[in-house]
N, C-alpha and C positions, 0 to 999 in steps of 0.2 A: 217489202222490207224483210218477211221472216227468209226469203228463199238467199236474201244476203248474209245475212248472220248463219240461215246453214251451210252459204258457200265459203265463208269464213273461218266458221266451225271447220269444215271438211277442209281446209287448205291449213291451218294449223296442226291436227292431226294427221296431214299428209307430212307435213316438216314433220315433227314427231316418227313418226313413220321412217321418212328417207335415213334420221340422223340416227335411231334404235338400229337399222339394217347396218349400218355403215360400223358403228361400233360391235354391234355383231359380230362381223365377219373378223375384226381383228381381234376380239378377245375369245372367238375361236381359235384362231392362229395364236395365240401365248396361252391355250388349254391345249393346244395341237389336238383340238376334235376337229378333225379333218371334214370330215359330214359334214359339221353344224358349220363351217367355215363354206364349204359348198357351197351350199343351200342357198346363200345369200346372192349366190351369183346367176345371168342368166347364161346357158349353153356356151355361150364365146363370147369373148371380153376386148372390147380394145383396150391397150396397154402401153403405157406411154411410164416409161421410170429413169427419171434424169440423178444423175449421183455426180454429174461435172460442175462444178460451178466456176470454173473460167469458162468467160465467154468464147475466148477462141479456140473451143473444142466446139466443134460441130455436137448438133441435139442431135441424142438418136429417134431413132423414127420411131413410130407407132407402131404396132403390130396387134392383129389379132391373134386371139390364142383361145384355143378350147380348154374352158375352166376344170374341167375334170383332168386335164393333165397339169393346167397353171398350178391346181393345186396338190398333185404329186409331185413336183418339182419343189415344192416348198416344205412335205412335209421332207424330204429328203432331206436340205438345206438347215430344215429347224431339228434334224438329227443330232445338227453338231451343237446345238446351243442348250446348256443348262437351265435358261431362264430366258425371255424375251418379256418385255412390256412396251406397248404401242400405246399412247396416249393421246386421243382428237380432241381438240377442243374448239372454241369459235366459230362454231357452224354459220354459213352461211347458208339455205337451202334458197331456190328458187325455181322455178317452173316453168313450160312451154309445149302448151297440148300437155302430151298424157309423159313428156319427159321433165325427168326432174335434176337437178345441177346443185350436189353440196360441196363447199367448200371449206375446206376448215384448215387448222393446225396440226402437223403435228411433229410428235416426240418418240422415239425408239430408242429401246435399251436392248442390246441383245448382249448376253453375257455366252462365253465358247467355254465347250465344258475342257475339263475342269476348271471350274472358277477361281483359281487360287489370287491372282494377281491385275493388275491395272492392265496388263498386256492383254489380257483376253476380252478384255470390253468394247463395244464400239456405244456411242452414243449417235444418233442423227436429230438434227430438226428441217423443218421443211413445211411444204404447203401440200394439201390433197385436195385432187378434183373432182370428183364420182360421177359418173352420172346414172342415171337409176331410169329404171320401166316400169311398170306395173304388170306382172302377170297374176292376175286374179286378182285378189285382195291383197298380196304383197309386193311392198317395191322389192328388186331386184337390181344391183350393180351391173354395168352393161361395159362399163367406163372406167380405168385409174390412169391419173395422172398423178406423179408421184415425182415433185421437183424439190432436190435437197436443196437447203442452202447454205447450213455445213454443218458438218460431223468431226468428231474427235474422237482419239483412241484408235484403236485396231483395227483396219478393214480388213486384212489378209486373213480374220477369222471367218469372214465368208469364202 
């Protein structure tokens, strides 16, 4: 009985865990601490970012991508923006072997500088899928699936 309550234990602080990393990573990216926004990632990332929501556009594909460049391409990107906020909520976490699968919501503000008016905003919402490893004692993102399901405002500010 106790070696259940500590499997219990240890799989709730694994959610805890997956759902702390995951937010991490984006509220390094609207700190634009590049490092701290790394960190969370492991060496190469599969990457999956849908922004179509008519069905008859074909999905794009997957790709992997070595995270030390994913993330100089973003800090480039997040050059042009005054302000950005990424908001998850509704986590969904779940597990299989030593992989872990959160799923959640979310909300992006990104404002292009200069912020003067409505033209320079984009908002998005959408769903997010991670999937995470553990190296060592920290999970790490392995995984984004990043499917909008719609946005308003500005996209030609990216």
């Amino acid at each position: 009985m106790e070696t259940k309550t500590q499997n219990q234990i240890q799989e709730y602080l694994d959610k805890q865990d997956v759902k702390d990393t995951v937010i991490a990573y984006l509220r390094a990216a609207d700190e634009k601490d590049w490092e701290g926004c790394e960190a969370q990632f492991t060496k190469e990332v599969s990457l999956l970012h849908i922004t179509e929501t008519n069905p008859e556009v074909p999905r794009p594909k997957t790709e992997v991508v070595v995270a030390e460049e994913m993330i100089q391409q973003w800090e480039t990107l997040f050059e042009k923006f005054a302000s950005t906020l990424h908001t998850v909520t509704n986590f969904k976490v779940t597990f299989e072997g030593e992989v872990a699968t959160s799923e959640s919501y979310i909300t992006a503000i990104h404002v292009a500088k200069p912020a003067l008016n409505a033209e320079r905003h984009h908002l998005a919402f959408g769903t997010y899928k991670h999937t995470l490893v553990k190296e060592g004692k920290q999970w790490k993102i392995s995984g984004v699936v990043y499917d909008q399901l719609y946005a308003l405002g500005n996209s030609a500010i990216f």
